[in-house]
Residue, then its C-alpha position, 0 to 999 in steps of 0.5 A: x808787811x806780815x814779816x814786818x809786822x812779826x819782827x815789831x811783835x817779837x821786839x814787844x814780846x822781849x821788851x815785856x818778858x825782859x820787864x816781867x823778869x826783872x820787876x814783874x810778880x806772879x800775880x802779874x804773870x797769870x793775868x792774861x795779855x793781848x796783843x794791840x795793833x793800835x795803829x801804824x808803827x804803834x803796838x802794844x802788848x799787855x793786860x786790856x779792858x773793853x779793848x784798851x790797855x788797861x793794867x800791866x803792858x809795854x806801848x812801843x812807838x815804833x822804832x823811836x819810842x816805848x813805855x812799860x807801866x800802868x795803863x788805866x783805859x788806854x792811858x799812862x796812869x801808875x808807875x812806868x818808864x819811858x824812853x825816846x831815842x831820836x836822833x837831830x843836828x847829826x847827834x843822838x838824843x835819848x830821853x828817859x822819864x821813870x815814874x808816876x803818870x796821870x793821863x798820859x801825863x808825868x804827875x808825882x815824883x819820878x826822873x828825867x834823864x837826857x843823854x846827848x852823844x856824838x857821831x863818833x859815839x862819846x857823850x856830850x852831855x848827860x842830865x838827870x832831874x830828880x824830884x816831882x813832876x806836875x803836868x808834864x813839867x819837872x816841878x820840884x827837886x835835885x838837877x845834875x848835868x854832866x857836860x863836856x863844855x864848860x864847867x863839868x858838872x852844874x847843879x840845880x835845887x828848887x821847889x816854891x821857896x828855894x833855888x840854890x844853882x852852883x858849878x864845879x866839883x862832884x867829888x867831897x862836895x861838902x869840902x869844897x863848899x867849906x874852902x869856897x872852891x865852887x866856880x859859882x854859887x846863887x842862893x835864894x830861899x825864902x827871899x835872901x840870895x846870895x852870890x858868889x863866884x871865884x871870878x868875883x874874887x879876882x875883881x879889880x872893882x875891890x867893892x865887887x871882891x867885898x861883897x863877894x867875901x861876905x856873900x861867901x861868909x854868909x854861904x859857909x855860915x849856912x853849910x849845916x843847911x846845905x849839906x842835905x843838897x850837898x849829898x843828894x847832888x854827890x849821889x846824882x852825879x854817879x848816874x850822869x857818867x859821859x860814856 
């Protein structure tokens, strides 16, 4: 158990020495550290107050879980990443959420991203949420999923007034919006929605194809809107690569 125990500790030590190295500060460095065993299986090493963590540190979970951040009387309180990697239906799952918490909780702005890859070790499916959180849900901001079935890439926008979803290229997206190339658009802001698709267009119901025309005149008429989403959308796609 003694042997377990310090294998576990090593495996913080090196999470947090990684951490400092790569983000941490002087100030941070002097500050003295404690190790915790909090209970079974969960460990923690970093700065403590009245024998909680409190400050700088890294939570491990071990061996599925693991936070490195602010801590505020023994909660996620600042800024910090977290990561779980579980595995379920013979596939493995990793979720990663970097941003601000309160409580234990993910409020404020941050990423979400999941990762689902395969027994044979190629990935399935790739998503990352970009925006503001608010108790513990994504709230408001950018989605991309990248995934091998269907259309390769889907992308999401919505905050209270706003939802904007299509599917199709990642690449000269602002192009591909101006030739109606998008397999499927839905619009909605402040009450007006729009629906395109390119199976529309091929409609035998030639009402069906009329509409679908003028919701994709409309779509175009609105590009200068659209190319803020257009771009931040370009830009997520880099991060979700299948490999």
């Amino acid at each position: 158990m003694k042997k377990i125990t310090f294998l576990v500790f090593s495996f913080v030590m090196a999470i947090v020495f990684t951490t400092s190295a790569l983000g941490g500060t002087t100030a941070d460095a002097a500050v003295k550290k404690q190790y915790l065993d909090i209970s079974e299986n969960v460990f923690y090493y970093g700065q403590v107050k009245n024998g909680k963590p409190h400050g700088k540190g890294t939570m491990t979970w071990y061996p599925t879980k693991s936070y490195s951040g602010d801590w505020v009387d023994g909660k996620r309180t600042g800024t910090g990443k977290y990561v779980h990697r579980y595995k379920s239906d013979n596939k493995d799952f990793v979720i990663t959420y970097d941003g601000q918490w309160k409580k234990d909780l993910k409020v404020g702005n941050g990423s979400y991203s999941t990762k689902v890859t395969d027994h044979n070790g190629k990935v399935e499916l790739h998503k990352i949420q970009f925006g503001t959180f608010a108790n513990d849900r994504f709230a408001a901001g950018f989605s991309v999923a990248h995934s091998l079935a269907g259309q390769p890439y889907s992308f999401n926008y919505k905050d209270a007034n706003t939802n904007i979803q299509l599917s199709g290229s990642n690449v000269n997206m602002r192009k591909v919006w101006t030739e109606g190339k998008f397999e499927s658009i839905q619009y909605t802001n402040y009450g007006v929605t729009r629906e395109y698709s390119v199976a529309s267009s091929k409609s035998s119901d030639e009402s069906v194809v009329k509409e679908n025309k003028a919701n994709l005149k409309y779509l175009q008429s609105i590009q200068s809107e659209i190319n803020l989403y257009l771009d931040k959308w370009e830009r997520l796609s880099r991060r979700v690569p299948l490999a």
